[in-house]
N, C-alpha and C positions, 0 to 999 in steps of 0.2 A: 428752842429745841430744833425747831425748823433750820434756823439759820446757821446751828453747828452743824447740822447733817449737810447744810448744801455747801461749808466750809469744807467739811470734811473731804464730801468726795470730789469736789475740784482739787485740793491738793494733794488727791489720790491720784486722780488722772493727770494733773502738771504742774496746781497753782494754776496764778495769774497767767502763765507762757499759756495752757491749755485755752482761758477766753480768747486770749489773742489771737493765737495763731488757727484756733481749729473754729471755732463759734464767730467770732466776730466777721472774717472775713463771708463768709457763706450767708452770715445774718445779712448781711450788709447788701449783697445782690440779691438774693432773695423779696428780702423788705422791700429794697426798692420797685422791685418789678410789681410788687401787690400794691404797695401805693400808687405807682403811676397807672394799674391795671384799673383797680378799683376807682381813681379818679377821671377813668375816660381817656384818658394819656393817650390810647393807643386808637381813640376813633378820631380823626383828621376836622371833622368837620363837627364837632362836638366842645362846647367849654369844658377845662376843669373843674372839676366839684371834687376839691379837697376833702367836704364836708362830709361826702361819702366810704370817706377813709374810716374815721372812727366806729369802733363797734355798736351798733345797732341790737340792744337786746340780747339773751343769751347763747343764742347760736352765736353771734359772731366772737362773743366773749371766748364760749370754745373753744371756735374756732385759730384763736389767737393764741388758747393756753396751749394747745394742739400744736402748731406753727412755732411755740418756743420748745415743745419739745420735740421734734422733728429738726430744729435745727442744734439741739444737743447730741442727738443721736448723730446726726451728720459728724457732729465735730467727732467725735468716739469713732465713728466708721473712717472717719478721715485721718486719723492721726498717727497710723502706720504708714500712709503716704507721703510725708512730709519729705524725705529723703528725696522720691520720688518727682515729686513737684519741684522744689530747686535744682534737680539735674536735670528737668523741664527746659528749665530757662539755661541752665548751661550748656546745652545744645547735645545733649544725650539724644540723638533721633536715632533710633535703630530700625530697621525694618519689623514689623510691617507699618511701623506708625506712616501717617498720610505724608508727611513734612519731611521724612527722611530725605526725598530726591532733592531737596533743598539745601543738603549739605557739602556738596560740590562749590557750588555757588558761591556759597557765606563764608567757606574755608577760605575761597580764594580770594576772595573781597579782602579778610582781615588778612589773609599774607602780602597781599598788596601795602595795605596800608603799614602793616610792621614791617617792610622791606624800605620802602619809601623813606619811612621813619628813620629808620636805622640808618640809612644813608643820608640823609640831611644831620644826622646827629654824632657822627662819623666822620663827617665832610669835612677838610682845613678847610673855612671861609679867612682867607688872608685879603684883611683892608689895607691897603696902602698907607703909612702912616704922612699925617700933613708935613707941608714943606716949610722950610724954619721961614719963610716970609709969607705964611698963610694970612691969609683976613681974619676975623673974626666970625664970617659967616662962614668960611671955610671950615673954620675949627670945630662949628655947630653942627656944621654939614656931616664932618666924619666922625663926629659923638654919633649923631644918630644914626647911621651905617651900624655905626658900633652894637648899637641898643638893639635895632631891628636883627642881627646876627644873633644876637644874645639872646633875645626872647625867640627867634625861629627855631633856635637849637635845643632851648630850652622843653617849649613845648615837642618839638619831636623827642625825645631825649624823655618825657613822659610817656609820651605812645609807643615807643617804643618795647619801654619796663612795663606796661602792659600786660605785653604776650611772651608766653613762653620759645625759648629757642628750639631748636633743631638738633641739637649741641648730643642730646641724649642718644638720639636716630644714628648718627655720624658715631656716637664712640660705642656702641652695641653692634653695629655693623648690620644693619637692619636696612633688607631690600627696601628700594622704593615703591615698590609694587605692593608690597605688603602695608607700609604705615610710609604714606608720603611727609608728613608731618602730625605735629603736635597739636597743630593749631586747632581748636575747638569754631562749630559756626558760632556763636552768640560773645559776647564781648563780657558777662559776665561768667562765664565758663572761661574764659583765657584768663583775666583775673585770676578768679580761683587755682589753674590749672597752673598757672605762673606762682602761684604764692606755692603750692604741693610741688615743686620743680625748686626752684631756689632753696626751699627749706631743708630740704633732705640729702639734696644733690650734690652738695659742695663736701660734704662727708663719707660720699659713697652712700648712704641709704636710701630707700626708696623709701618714700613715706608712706604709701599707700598698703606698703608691704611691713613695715614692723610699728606705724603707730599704736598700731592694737596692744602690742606686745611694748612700747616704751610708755602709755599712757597710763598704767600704774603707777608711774614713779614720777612722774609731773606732781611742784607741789601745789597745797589746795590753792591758794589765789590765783596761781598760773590757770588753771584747768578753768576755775570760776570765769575769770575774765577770758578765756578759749569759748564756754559753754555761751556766756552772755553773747559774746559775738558773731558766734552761730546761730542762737535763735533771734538776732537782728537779722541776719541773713534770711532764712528760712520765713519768719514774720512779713517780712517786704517783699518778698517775692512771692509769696500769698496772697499778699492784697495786691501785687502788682496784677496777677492772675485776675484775680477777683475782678476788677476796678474793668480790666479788657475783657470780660463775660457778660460785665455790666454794661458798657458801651457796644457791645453788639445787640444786649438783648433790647435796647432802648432803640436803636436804631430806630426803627419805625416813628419816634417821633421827630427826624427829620421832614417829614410829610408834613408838620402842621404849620412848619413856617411861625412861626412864633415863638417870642423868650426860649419856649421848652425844649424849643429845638435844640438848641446847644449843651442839652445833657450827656447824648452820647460821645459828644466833642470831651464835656469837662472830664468826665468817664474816662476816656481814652487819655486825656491828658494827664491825668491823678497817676492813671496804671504804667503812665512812662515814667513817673515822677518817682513811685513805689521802687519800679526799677533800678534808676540812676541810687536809688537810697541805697538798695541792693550791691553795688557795684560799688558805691560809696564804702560798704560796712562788709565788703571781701577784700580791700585793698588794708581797713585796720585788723582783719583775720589770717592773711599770709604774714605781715607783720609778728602774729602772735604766734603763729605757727613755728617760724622762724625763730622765735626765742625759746622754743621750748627745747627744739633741735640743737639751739647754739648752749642751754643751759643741762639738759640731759641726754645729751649723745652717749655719754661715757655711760649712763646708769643699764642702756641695752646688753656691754657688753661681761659688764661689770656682774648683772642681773643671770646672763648665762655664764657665768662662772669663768669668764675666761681676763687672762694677764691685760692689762691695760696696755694700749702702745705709748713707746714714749717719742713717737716724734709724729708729727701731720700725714706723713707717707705710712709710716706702717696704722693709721688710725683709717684712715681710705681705704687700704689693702684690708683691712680685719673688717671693715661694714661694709664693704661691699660682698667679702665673704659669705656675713651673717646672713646679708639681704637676699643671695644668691639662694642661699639654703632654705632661706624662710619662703622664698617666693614661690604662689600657688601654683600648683603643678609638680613642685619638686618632689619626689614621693622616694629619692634616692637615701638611703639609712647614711649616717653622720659619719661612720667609718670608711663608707666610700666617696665622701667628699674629698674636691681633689685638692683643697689644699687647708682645710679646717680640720682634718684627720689625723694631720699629724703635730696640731697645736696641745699643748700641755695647758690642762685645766688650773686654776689657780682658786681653791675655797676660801672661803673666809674662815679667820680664826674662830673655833668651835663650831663649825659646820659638821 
């Protein structure tokens, strides 16, 4: 009976996604800080006594039923901030957060490195081709010229498709003063902001502005394998979080100079590792992004009752329309749009 009830309201609150992403990670710094607290960890000049870990009697028993339920509760209180947490790490710093003044900085670092990129990935490298009485070493020589061009451009040519362009700034005619770029500070925010740019762009829509309104009509596997790879996302950059709270709150046993010392290091090394996972499973999510765009673009427009275009230009001209319309702030009535007002609706048979 026990075990339906604790079935039950876990896949009230999310299933398995809920241990994961809200309980596991908070258990996990948590724990560890009471084990290493309770084991002496934190006095310099003191051995380990693991042995003082274990519950002693019923207070600590308690103590510990206490301690799992405080970190249930946490995951409950936490699980409206999930969104919140991964625009964390995508470099969402607004004022008054402490880390804002840091986003000058980190802009211009990643526009450096996607300028760089872009240009080495852009560059004609022309190798002189060998001459009809080359050596043998000669001919080795200008393979590997060849190879070395090949993989330079290659991997620029990755970093590049990274970050999103500018492309959008330039054709909305948007002061520099106002939005000097696209570019997000954190490199899994460009990711992401690059996969919500390619995906919607190429159609005229803003993704940000009608997914709400085309994700009814995504079908069920698409949405599944969308949802699955958002909460890989959101997952790992949870523990990425976690793993770097963890490694500050250890810090202190840097002081003992021994094995244990290197906790805060492993810590810190997990929470980069979490990270790269992070950035790893945003580059398979603008992927799916992108196919949901390329496989129901038509059902947005389709959906407000309006004629399908029949050529790629008048299909850009009509969502960029829609997006125009739909985008927040618009608050102008449909019959004073300037160029959606005067398009003839088209219903479906027996509508």
């Amino acid at each position: 009976m026990l075990g339906g009830l604790v079935s039950a309201s876990t896949e009230a609150l999310g299933g398995s996604r809920f241990s994961l992403l809200n309980v596991l990670p908070a258990t996990v710094v948590v724990t560890a800080v009471v084990v290493f607290a309770r084991a002496g960890a934190y006095s310099p000049n003191e051995p380990l006594r693991f042995d003082h870990v274990l519950p002693e009697g019923k207070r600590d028993a308690l103590a510990i039923a206490l301690f799992g339920l405080a970190a249930l509760l946490c995951g409950i209180l936490l699980r409206p901030f999930e969104t919140a947490l991964v625009q964390l790490l995508e470099g969402y710093w607004a004022s008054p957060s402490p880390i804002a003044g840091l986003v000058p900085a980190t802009v211009e670092r990643h526009r450096r490195r996607r300028d760089d990129a872009k240009t080495v990935a852009e560059f004609d490298f022309t190798v002189p081709p060998p001459g009809a009485n080359s050596t043998l070493r000669e001919l080795a020589h200008h393979d590997r010229r060849i190879s070395r061009v090949v993989r330079m451009k290659s991997r620029a040519e990755k970093v590049r498709d990274t970050y999103p362009t500018d492309d959008r700034l330039a054709a909305e005619h948007l002061e520099a003063a106002a939005q000097p770029t696209d570019l997000l500070p954190t490199l899994l925010g460009n990711v992401l902001r690059r996969g919500e740019r390619v995906a919607g762009d190429r159609y005229g829509l803003d993704m940000m502005v009608v997914y709400p309104r085309l994700y009814p009509h995504i079908s069920d596997r698409l949405e599944s394998a969308v949802a699955r790879q958002f909460e890989l996302i959101t997952s790992t950059a949870s523990l990425s979080i976690s793993f770097g709270l963890l490694s500050l709150a250890t810090t202190p046993l840097l002081a003992r100079l021994d094995p244990w010392s290197a906790a805060p290091l492993l810590a810190g090394a997990l929470s980069l590792l979490a990270y790269r996972g992070a950035i790893t499973a945003s580059r398979g999510h603008s992927r799916l992004l992108a196919t949901v765009f390329d496989l129901h673009r038509f059902d947005l427009a389709k959906a407000m009752h309006y004629e399908l275009p029949g050529n790629p230009r008048a299909e850009y001209e009509l969502n960029k329309d829609i997006t125009d319309f739909l985008r927040p702030g618009s608050v102008a009535p449909l019959r004073d749009h300037e160029t959606l007002e005067s398009k003839d609706f088209k219903h479906p048979d027996g509508a």
